[in-house]
N, C-alpha and C positions, 0 to 999 in steps of 0.2 A: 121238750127242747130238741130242736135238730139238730145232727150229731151228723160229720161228713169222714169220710175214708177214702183216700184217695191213692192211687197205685200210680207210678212212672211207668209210661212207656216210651220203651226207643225208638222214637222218630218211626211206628210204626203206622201206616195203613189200617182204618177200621175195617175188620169184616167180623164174620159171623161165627169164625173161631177165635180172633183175638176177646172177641166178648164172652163169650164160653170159657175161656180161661178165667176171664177177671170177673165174671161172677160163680163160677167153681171158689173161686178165694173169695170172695166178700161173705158167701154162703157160710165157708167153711169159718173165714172169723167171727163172722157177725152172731150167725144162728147157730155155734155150739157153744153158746153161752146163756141160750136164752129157753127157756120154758114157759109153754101156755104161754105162749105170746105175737103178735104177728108187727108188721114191721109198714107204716108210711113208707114209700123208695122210692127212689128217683135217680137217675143215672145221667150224666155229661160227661162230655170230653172238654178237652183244650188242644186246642191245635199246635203244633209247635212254630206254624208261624203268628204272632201274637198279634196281628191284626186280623185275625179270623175270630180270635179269642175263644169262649167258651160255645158248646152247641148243645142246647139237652134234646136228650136220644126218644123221650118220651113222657108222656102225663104220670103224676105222681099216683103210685098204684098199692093197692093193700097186697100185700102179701103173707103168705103162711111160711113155714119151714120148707112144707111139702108141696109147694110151688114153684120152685127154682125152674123148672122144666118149662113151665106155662110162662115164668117170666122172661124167659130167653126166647120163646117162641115171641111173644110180644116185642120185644126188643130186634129181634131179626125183621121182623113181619115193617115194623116203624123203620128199619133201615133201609127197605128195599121201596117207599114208600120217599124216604127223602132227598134232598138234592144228590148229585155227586159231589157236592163238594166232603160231604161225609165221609166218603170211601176214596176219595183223590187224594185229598191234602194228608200228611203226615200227623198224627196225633202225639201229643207229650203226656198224656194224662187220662186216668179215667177215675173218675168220682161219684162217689156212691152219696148221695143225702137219704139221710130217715130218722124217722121218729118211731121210736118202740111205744107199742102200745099194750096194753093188758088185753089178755084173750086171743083167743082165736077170729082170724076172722071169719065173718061167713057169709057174707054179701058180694064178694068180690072176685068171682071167676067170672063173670060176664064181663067183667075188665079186663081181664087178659086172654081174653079166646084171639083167634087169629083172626088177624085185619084183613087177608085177603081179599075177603066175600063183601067187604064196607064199599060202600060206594063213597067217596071222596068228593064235595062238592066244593072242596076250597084249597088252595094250597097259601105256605106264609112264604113270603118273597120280601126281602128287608125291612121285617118287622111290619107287613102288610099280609094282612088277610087278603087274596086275592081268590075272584070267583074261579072256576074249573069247568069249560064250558065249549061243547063240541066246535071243532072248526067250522066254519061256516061254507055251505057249499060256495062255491066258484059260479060265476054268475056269466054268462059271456055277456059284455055288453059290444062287440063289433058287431 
């Protein structure tokens, strides 16, 4: 069953500390209740202007206890990666979705290593996969 937790914030700016915060707390409510276990997650905002609506910050990812570190790097790594409208517009919210699951996991550090080294050959532009694709030289034609 997926289960969501969700924190207010004030009319803040996403960055790279406000998320450091709000998963130090999701961390500390979630995973000190949980043993031999690891966690589905997945994280959005809501913007506080409500025709932005909601924005998810990144792909649902397995996590351990003793990943908190790798998934904030993940989380930054996807922030410096997406529009500005992320870091521009003021957020009301941030929301954690997951599903707890039995065991540990152990297939799942190749999902949270840092994105910077990916080569990116797509970006989503209003619900459109759009290709990502060098300018094209300048041609003189006079």
């Amino acid at each position: 069953m997926v289960k969501t937790i969700t924190y207010p914030v004030s009319n803040l700016t996403l960055s790279n500390e406000i998320l450091l915060i709000f998963i130090n707390n999701f961390w500390k409510d979630i995973f000190s209740t949980l043993n031999d276990k690891h966690l589905l997650l997945m994280c959005k905002v809501q913007f506080s202007d409500s025709e932005l609506g909601y924005r998810t910050l990144g792909h649902l990812r397995k996590v351990n206890l003793s990943d908190k570190d790798l998934f904030l790097e993940y989380l930054t790594a996807r922030l410096g990666y997406l529009t500005d409208a992320y870091t521009s517009h003021p957020i009301s919210q941030i929301t954690f979705s997951y599903v707890i699951k039995n065991g540990l996991a152990t297939d799942h550090v190749n999902l949270l290593q840092d994105l910077t080294n990916s080569a990116f050959t797509s970006h989503r532009f209003n619900n459109l996969q759009l290709p990502k694709e060098p300018l094209p030289d300048l041609v003189d034609i006079g």
